[in-house]
C-alpha positions as CSV (number, residue, x, y, z in Angstrom):
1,X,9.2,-5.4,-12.1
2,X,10.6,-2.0,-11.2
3,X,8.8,-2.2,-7.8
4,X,10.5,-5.7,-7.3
5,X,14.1,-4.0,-8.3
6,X,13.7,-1.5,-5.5
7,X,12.5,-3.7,-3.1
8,X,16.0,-5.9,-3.5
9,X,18.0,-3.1,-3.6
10,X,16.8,-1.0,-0.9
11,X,15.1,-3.8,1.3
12,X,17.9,-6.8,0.9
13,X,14.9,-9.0,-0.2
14,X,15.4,-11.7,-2.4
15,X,13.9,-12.1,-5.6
16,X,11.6,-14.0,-4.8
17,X,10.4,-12.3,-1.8
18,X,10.4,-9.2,-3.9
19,X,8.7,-10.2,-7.1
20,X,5.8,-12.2,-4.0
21,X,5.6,-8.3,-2.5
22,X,5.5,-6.7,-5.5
23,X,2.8,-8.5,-7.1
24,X,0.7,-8.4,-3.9
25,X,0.9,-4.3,-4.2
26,X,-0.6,-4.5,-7.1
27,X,-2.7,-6.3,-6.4
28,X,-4.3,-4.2,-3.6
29,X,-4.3,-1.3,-5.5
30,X,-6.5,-2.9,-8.5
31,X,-8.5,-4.0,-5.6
32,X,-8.8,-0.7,-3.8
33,X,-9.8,1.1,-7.1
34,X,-12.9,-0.8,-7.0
35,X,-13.8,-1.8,-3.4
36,X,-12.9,-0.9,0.3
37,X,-10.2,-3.8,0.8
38,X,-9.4,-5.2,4.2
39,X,-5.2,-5.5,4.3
40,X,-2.8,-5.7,6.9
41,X,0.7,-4.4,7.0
42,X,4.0,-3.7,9.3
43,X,4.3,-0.1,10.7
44,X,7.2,1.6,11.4
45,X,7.3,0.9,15.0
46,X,6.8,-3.0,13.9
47,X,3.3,-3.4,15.0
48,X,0.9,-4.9,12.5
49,X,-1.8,-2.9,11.2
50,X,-5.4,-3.9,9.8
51,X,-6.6,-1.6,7.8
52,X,-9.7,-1.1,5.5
53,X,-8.7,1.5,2.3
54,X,-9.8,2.1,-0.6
55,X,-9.2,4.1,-3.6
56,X,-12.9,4.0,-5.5
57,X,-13.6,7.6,-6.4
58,X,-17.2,7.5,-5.3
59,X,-15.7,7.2,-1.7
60,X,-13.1,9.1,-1.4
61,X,-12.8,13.1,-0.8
62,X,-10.8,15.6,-3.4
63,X,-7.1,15.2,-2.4
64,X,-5.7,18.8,-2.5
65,X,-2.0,17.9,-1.3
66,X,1.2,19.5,-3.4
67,X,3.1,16.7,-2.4
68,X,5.6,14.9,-4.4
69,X,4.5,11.3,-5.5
70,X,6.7,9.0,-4.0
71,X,7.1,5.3,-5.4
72,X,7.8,3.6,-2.4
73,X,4.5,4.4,0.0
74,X,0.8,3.3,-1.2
75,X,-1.5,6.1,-0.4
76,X,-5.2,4.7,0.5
77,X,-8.1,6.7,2.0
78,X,-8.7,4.5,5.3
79,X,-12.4,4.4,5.6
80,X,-12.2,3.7,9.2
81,X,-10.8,7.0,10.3
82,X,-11.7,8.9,7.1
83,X,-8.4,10.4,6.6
84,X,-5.5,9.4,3.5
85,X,-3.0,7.1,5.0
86,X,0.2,5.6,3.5
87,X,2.2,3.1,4.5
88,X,5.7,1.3,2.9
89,X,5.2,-0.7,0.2
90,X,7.8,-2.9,1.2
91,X,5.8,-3.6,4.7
92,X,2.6,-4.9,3.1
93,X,1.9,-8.4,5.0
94,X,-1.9,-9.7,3.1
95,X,-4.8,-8.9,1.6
96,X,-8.0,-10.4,3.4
C-alpha cells in the first residue's frame, strides 16, 4: 500500500493504476527471488526494455555497494549482461 501511495503522489497515477503497479512489483520481486524472470519496463529515455533478472542468491555475485537503499528503484542482477541494474518502479510495464 505504501508503494501505491507514492506512486499517486509522485507519479499522478490513479488509484487504480497505482495499486495494478504496485502489486505487479511485488510481484516480480517474489518471482525474482526464486527464478531468473523475463520482464519488461519503460527507461528513462522512453524506450522499452526486456530484461531477464533475478535475485536467487545461488546466481547472483556478493553486492559490495555503500549505497543508500532507495524505495523507488528495483535493483535486479540482469543475467544477460551480468551486472546489477535498477530501473523505476513506477516504469515496470509486465512480467512474461
Amino acid at each position: 500500500m505504501l508503494l501505491a501511495w507514492q506512486l499517486v503522489k509522485r507519479n499522478g497515477y490513479s488509484i487504480s493504476e497505482a495499486l495494478r503497479t504496485a502489486w505487479l512489483n511485488i510481484k516480480l520481486k517474489f518471482e525474482m527471488l526464486g527464478k531468473i524472470v523475463k520482464f519488461y519496463y519503460q527507461k528513462v529515455d522512453g524506450s522499452m526494455r526486456e530484461a531477464y533478472g533475478t535475485l536467487k542468491h545461488e546466481l547472483v555475485p556478493e553486492a559490495g555497494s555503500n549505497r543508500r537503499p532507495n524505495d523507488t528503484v528495483q535493483v535486479y542482477f540482469d543475467t544477460e549482461r551480468q551486472e546489477w541494474r535498477c530501473f523505476k518502479k513506477a516504469n515496470l510495464i509486465k512480467i512474461a
